[in-house]
C-alpha positions as CSV (number, residue, x, y, z in Angstrom):
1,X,11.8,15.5,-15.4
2,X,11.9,19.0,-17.3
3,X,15.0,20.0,-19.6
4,X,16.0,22.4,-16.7
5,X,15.5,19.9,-13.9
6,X,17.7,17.1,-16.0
7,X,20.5,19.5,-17.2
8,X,21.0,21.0,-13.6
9,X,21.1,17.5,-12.3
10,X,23.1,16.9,-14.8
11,X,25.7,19.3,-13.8
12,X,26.0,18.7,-10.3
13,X,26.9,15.4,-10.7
14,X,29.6,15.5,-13.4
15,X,30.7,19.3,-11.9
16,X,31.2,17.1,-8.6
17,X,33.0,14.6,-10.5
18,X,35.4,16.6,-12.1
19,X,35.5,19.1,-10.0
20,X,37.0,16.4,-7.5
21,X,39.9,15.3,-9.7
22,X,40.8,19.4,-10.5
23,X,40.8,19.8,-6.9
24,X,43.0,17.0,-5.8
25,X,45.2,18.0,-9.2
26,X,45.6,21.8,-7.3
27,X,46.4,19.9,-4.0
28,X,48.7,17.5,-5.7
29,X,50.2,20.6,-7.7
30,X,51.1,22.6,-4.5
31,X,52.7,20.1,-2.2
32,X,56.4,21.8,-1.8
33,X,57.5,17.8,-0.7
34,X,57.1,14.9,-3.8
35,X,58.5,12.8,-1.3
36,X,58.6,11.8,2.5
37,X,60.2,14.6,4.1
38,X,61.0,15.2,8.4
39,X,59.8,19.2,7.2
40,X,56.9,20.3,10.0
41,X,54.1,22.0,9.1
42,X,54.0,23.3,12.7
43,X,51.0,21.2,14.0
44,X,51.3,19.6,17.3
45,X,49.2,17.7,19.8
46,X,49.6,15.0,22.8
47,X,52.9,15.1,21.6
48,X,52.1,14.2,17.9
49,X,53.9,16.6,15.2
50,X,52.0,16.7,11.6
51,X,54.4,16.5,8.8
52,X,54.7,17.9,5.4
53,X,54.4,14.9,3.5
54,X,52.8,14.5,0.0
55,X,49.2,12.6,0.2
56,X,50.5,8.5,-0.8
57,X,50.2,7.4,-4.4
58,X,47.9,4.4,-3.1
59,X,45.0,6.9,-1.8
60,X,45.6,9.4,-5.1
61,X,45.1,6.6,-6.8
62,X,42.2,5.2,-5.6
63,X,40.7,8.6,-5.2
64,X,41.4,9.1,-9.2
65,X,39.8,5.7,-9.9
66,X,36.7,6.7,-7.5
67,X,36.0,9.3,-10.0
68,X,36.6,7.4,-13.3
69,X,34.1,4.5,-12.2
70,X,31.7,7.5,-11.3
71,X,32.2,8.9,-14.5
72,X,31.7,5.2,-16.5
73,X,28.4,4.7,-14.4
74,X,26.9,8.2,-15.4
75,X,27.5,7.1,-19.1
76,X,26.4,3.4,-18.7
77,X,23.1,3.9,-16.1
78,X,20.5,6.4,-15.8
79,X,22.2,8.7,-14.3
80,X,22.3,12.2,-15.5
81,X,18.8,13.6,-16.0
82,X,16.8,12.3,-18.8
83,X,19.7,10.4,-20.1
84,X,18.9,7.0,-20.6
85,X,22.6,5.4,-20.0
86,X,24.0,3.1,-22.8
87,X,22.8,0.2,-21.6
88,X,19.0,1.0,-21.5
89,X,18.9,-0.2,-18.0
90,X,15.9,1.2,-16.1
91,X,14.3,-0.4,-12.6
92,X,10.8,-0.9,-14.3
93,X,12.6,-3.2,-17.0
94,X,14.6,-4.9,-14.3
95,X,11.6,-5.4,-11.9
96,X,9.9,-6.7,-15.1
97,X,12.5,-9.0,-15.4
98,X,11.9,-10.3,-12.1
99,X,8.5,-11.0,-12.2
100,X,9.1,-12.9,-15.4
101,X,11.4,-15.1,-14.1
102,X,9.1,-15.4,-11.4
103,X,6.0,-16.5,-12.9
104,X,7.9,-19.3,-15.1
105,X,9.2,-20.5,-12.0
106,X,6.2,-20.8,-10.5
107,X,3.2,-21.1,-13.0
108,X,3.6,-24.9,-12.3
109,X,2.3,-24.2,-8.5
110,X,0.0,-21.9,-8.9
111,X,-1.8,-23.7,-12.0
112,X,-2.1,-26.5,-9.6
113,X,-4.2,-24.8,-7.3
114,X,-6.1,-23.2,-9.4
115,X,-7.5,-26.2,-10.5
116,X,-8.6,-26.9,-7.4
117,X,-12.0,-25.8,-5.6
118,X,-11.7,-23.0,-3.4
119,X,-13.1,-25.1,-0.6
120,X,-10.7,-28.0,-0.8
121,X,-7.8,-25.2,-1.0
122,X,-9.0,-23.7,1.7
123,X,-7.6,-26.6,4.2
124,X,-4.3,-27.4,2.6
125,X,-1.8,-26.0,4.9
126,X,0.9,-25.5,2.6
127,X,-1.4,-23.8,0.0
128,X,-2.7,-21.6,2.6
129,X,1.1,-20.7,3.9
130,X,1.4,-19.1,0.2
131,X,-2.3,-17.5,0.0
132,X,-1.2,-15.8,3.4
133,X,2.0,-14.2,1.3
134,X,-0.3,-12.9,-0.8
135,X,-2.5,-11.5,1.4
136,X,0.2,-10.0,3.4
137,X,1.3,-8.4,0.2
138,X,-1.7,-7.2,-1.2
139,X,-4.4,-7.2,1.4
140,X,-2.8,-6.3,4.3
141,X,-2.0,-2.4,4.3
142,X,-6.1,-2.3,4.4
143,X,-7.3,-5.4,6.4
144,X,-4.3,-6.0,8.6
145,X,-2.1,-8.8,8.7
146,X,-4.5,-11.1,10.4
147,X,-7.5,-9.8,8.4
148,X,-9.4,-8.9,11.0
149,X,-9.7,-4.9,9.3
150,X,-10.3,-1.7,10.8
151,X,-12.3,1.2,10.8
152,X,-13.8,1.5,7.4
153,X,-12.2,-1.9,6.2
154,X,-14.1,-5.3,7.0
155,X,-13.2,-7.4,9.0
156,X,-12.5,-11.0,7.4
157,X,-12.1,-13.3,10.0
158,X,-15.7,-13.3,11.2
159,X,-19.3,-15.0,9.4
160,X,-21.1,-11.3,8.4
161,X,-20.2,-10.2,4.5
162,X,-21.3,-7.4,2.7
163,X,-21.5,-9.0,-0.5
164,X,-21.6,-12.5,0.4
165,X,-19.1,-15.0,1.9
166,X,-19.3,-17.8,-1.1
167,X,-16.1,-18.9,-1.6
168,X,-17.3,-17.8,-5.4
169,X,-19.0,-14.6,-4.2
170,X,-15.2,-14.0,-2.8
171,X,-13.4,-14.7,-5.8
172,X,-15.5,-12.6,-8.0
173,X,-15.1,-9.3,-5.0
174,X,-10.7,-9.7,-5.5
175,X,-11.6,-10.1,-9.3
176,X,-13.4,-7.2,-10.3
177,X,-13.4,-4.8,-6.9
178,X,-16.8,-3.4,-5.3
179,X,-17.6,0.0,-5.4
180,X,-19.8,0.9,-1.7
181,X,-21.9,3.9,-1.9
182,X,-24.0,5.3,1.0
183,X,-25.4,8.6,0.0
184,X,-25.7,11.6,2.6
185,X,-29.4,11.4,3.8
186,X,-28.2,15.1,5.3
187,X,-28.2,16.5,2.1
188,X,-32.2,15.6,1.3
189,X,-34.0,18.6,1.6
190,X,-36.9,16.4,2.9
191,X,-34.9,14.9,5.8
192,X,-33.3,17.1,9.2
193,X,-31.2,16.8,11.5
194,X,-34.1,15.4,14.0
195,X,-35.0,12.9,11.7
196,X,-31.5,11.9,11.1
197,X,-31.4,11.4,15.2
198,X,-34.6,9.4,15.2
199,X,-33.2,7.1,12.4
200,X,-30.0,6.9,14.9
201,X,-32.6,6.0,17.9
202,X,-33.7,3.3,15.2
203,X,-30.8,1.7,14.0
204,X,-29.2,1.5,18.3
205,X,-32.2,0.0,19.4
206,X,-31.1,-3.0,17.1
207,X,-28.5,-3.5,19.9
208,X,-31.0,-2.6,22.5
209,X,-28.7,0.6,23.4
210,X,-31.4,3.1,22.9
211,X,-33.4,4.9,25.8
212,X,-35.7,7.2,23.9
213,X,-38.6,4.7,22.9
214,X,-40.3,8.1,20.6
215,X,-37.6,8.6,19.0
216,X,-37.2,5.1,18.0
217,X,-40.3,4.5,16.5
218,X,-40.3,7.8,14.4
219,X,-37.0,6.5,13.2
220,X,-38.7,3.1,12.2
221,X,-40.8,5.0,10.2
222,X,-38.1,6.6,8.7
223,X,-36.6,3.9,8.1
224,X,-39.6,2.5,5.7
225,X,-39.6,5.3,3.5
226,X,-35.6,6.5,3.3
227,X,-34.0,3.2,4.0
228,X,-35.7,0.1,2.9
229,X,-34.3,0.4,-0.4
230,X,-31.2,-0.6,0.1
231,X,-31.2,-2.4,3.7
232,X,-34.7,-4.3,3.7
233,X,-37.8,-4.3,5.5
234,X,-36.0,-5.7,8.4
235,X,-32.5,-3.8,7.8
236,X,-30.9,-7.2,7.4
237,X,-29.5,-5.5,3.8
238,X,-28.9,-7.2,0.4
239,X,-26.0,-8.6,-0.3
240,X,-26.5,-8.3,-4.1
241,X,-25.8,-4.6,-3.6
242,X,-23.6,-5.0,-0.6
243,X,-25.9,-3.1,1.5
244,X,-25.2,-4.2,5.2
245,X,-27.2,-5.6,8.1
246,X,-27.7,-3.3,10.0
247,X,-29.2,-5.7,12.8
248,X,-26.1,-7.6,14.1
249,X,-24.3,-4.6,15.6
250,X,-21.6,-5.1,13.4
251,X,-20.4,-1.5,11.9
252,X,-17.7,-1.2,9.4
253,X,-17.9,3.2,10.4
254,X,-18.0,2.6,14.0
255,X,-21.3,1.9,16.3
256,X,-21.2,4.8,18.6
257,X,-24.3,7.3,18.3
258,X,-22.0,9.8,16.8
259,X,-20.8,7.7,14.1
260,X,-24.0,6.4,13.0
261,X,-25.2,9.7,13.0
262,X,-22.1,10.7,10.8
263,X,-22.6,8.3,8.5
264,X,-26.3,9.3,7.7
265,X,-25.6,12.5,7.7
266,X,-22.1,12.7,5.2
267,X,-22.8,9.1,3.5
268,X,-19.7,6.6,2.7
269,X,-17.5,5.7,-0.4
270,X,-15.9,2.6,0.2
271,X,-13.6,0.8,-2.7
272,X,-12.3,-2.2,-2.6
273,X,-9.6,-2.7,-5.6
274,X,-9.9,-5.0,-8.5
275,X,-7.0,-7.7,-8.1
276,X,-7.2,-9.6,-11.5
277,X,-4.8,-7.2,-13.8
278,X,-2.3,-7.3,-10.6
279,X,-2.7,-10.8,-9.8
280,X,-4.3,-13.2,-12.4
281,X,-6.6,-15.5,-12.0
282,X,-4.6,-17.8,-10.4
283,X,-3.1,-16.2,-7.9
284,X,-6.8,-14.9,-6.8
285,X,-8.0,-18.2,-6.5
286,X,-5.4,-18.8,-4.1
287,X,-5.9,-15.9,-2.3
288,X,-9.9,-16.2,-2.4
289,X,-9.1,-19.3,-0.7
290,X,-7.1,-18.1,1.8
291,X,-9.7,-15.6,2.7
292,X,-12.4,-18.2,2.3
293,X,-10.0,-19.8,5.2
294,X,-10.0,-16.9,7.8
295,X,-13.7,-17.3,8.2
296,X,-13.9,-20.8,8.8
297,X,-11.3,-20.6,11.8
């Protein structure tokens, strides 16, 4: 927060305060009655007459202690601007806290599983009822809560991985992330917008949902030259890379013409985060196992 930012704040929160007490002092100053009186003010309704009695000691009181604990928190907490409070406290260093007590409590568990083999974990129930917190915590804003993804996340619950459904290969993708690049074949001066359709006509016929049998095998030419690369001589791809197959009708973009034809034209980024600094080691191999799990439902 800027100097400016912190001392305005700074003054709206201890003008409010003290503002409150000055104005209940003028209230309290200008009662014409210190004590119950039968004087009317001249307000009436349903039969009900307002009189000119002082406001009770109980709610000044209270009121007057509102605004001294107000006061004492601004001075004790983070509360005015950049001030730090006395006691230091901040929610980082409390959260921090937490999450050491956490781990000690815990360690014990999580140790134990890690010493065992991802595929054994895999089918212990009560193991798998924690790997499934995790996931829900950390996995789940991109695969959804049953893993099953959505468009541009994979979908973990079936048998077709990118990179390879090991229940090592697994571990080391939550460990250190994968990075997916599929450049723009729109953008090579060598390739247009016809030859970007016949590769389309290519890739559908793999799904036999192609009608234009020309186009199809220009695109398989295409294919050979602009393609191969990456995906294989039979498009089946490499997981080493992460390069899909593009043979089991299985799209992580979509599968309709105009997203295939998207894709080749713009290219995709696709990032999965690394999980060790957040996580540990541990808690990975519990979760790789848990994931390991959803695909052998």
């Amino acid at each position: 927060m800027t100097s400016f930012w912190s001392f305005w704040t700074s003054i709206i929160i201890l003008g409010t305060i003290f503002g409150s007490l000055w104005l209940l002092y003028i209230v309290r100053k200008s009662e014409p009655f210190k004590t119950e009186t039968d004087q009317s003010v001249g307000h009436e309704f349903d039969g009900i007459e307002e009189l000119d009695n002082p406001m009770p000691n109980w709610w000044v009181i209270m009121f007057v202690a509102t605004c001294i604990w107000g006061f004492g928190y601004a001075i004790l907490y983070p509360t005015l601007g950049n001030y730090e409070g006395l006691l230091g406290w901040t929610s980082t260093g409390q959260w921090e806290e937490e999450v050491a007590q956490a781990d000690e409590k815990y360690a014990p568990i999580f140790a134990k599983y890690a010493a065992t083999p991802i595929a054994a974990l895999a089918k212990d129930s009560e193991a798998m009822k924690v790997g499934q917190r995790l996931f829900a915590n950390n996995c789940a804003v991109c695969h959804g809560s049953s893993g099953r993804g959505a468009l541009g996340f994979p979908n973990l619950t079936d048998d077709d991985w990118l990179y390879g459904g090991e229940p090592e290969t697994i571990k080391q993708t939550l460990l250190l992330g994968r990075n997916g690049q599929m450049p723009a074949k729109g953008l090579k001066p060598d390739m247009t917008n016809s030859d970007v359709n016949d590769l389309t006509h290519y890739l559908l016929a793999f799904s036999n949902r192609s009608d234009d049998a020309a186009a199809v095998e220009r695109g398989g030419k295409m294919f050979q030259t602009a393609c191969v690369a990456c995906h294989g001589a039979d498009a089946k791809g490499v997981q080493a890379i992460g390069a899909p197959n593009l043979t089991d009708n299985i799209w992580l973009y979509g599968s309709s013409a105009a997203k295939i034809t998207q894709t080749l034209l713009h290219g995709r980024a696709g990032v999965m985060p690394a999980q060790e600094q957040a996580l540990g080691q541990e808690k990975v191999h519990l979760l790789a196992a848990y994931v390991y799990s959803l695909s052998q439902e």
